[in-house]
N, C-alpha and C positions, 0 to 999 in steps of 0.2 A: 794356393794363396797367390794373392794378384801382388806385385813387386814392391808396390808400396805396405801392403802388410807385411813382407821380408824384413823390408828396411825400417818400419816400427819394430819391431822384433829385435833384429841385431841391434839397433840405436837404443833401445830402453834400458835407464842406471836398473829398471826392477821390469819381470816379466811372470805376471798369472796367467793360468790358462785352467781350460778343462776340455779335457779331449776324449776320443773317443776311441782312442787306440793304443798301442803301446808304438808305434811306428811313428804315429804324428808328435806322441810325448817326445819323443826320442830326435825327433827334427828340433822339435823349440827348442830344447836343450843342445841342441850342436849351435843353433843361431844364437843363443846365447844364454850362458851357462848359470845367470842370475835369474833364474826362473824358479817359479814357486806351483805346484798345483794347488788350485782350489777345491780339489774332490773328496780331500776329509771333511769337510765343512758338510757333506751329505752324511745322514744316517738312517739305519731301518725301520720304517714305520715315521720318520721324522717331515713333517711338511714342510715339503717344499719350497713356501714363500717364506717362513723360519729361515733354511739354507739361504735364501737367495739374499735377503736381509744381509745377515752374516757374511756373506762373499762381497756384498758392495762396501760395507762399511771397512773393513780390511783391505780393500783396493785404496778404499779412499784414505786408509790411512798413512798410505806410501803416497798420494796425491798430497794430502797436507804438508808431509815431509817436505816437498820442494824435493820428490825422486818424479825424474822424466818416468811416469810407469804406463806399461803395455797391456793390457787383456788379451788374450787369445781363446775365443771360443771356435769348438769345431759349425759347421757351416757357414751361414748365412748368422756373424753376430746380432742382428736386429731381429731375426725371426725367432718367435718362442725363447726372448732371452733377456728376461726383467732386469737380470741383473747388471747388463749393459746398457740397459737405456736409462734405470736408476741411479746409475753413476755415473753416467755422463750428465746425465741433468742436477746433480748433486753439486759432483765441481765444477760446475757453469754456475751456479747458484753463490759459488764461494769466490767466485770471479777466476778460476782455472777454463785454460783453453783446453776442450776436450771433443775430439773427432771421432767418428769410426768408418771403419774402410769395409767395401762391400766383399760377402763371400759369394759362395754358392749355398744355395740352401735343397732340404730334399723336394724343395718343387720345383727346382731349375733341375735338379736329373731328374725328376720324374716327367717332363715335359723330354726330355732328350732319350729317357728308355723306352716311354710307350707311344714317342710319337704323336706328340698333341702339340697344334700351335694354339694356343688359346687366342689369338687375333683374328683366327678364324667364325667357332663358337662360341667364346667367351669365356671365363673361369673364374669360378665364383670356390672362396675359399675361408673356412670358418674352423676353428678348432671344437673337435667332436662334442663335447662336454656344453660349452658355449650353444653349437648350433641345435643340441636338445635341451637345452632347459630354459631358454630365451627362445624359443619358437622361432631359429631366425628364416624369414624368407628365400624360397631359393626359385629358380627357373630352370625348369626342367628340360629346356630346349640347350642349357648350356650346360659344360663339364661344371661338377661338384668336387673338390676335395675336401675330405674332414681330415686334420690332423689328430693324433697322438688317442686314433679310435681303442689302443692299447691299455688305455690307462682312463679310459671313460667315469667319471664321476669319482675320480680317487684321486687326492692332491698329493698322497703321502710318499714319499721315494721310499723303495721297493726293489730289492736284487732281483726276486721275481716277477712270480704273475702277481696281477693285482685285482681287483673285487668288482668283478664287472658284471653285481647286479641287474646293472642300467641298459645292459646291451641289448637285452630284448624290447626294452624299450625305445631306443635309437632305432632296433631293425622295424619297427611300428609305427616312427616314426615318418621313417623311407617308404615304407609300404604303402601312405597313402599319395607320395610324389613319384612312387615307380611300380611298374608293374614284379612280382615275382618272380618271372622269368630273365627280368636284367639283368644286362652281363655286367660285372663291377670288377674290379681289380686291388686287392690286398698288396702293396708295393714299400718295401724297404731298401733304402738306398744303398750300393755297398758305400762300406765306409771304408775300407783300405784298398791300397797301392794295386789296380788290378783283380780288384774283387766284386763280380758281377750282381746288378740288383735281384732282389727276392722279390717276385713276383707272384703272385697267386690270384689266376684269371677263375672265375665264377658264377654263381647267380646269386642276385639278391637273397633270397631263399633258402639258398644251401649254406649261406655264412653262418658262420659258428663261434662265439665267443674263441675255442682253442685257435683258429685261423690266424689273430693277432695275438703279435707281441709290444711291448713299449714303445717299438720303433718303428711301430706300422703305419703309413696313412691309409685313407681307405681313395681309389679314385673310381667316382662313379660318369662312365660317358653321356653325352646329350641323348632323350629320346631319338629324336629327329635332328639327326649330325646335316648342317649344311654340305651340299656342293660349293667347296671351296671355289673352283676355279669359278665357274658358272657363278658365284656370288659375289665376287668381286668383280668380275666384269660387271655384271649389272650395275653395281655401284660407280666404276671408274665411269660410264656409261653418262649414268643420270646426273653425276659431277658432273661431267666434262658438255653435257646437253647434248650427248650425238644420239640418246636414246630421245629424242625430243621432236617431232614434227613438229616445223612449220610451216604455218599457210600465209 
């Protein structure tokens, strides 16, 4: 947490969160002990945007009160998290000032475990479900991420595995933007104090529905990974016109 989400935290009359630990539960409640979880608000088999509905309208009803209230979600709150961008844009709506502070999300560690600058190749990033059933475009010369390839075509929360009819379709998908020998990477972040990420390097090919869990992304590299150095010289180069003859 960046010092300004501490300092929202300690400073809020009311504090929700959902987290992903019992370590991180257990931090919010030392910073301040008027915290509430949102994670009954999930049930088994129960959709997800149902929950998510339910968790904004209950923040905002501590908003309405005229209570300074705090959210605390685990990563990146703006990434994969409806239910903060719907409440903040609810009580703006209602004429409440309402901010969010940045985290980290699992693609800022999965950029720091396997070693990708995407400023280099580029990084093209879609949630798995989204990027098969809207056909979306991808470039094969840059890194692909698919999020939450776990939970593929299933909206419903789920303690377990979930129905991932769809996965051979997804890998069918891929098959015709990569060859079947591609190396691809199955990567979950740790989530606690010291706890290193789940990696499972591969090929296209050999992935298998059992491979992912809920908290899988999948990271697939560029066919043809540039020469970092050699490509940014050539560019500082052609800026700068010293790659330029003249007569």
């Amino acid at each position: 947490m960046s010092i300004e989400a501490i300092a929202a935290i300690q400073s809020a009359g009311k504090v929700f969160y959902v987290t992903a630990g019992a370590e991180a539960e257990s931090l919010i409640r030392d910073l301040n002990p008027r915290s509430e979880s949102l994670m009954p608000f999930y049930g088994e088999r129960k959709a997800r945007k149902t929950t998510y509905n339910e968790m904004v309208e209950h923040v905002l009803a501590s908003v309405y009160a005229g209570v300074n209230t705090c959210v605390a979600l685990y990563g990146h709150p703006g990434v994969f998290a409806y239910p903060a961008h719907e409440a903040i844009r609810k009580a703006r709506l209602k004429g409440f000032k309402a901010v969010m502070q940045p985290g980290i999300s699992a693609l800022d560690c999965l950029f720091a475990d396997l070693g990708i600058d995407p400023g280099i190749s580029g990084c093209q990033s879609y949630e798995a479900t989204d990027f098969l059933i809207n056909k979306r475009m991808t470039d094969p010369s840059s890194h692909l991420v698919l999020w939450q390839i776990g939970v593929l075509g299933d909206t419903r929360h789920m303690a377990g595995k979930h129905d991932l009819r769809a996965f051979p379709q997804l890998l069918e998908r891929l098959g015709t933007l990569y060859p079947a020998a591609h190396k691809i990477t199955v990567y979950e972040a740790g989530m606690r104090i010291n706890e290193r990420a789940r990696t499972l390097h591969t090929r296209l090919s050999a992935l298998l529905p059992g491979d992912v869990t809920p908290a899988s992304t999948l990271h697939i590299p560029p066919l043809k990974p540039l020469a970092a150095e050699e490509s940014l010289e050539q560019r500082y180069r052609f800026s700068t016109g010293q790659g330029i003859v003249h007569k």
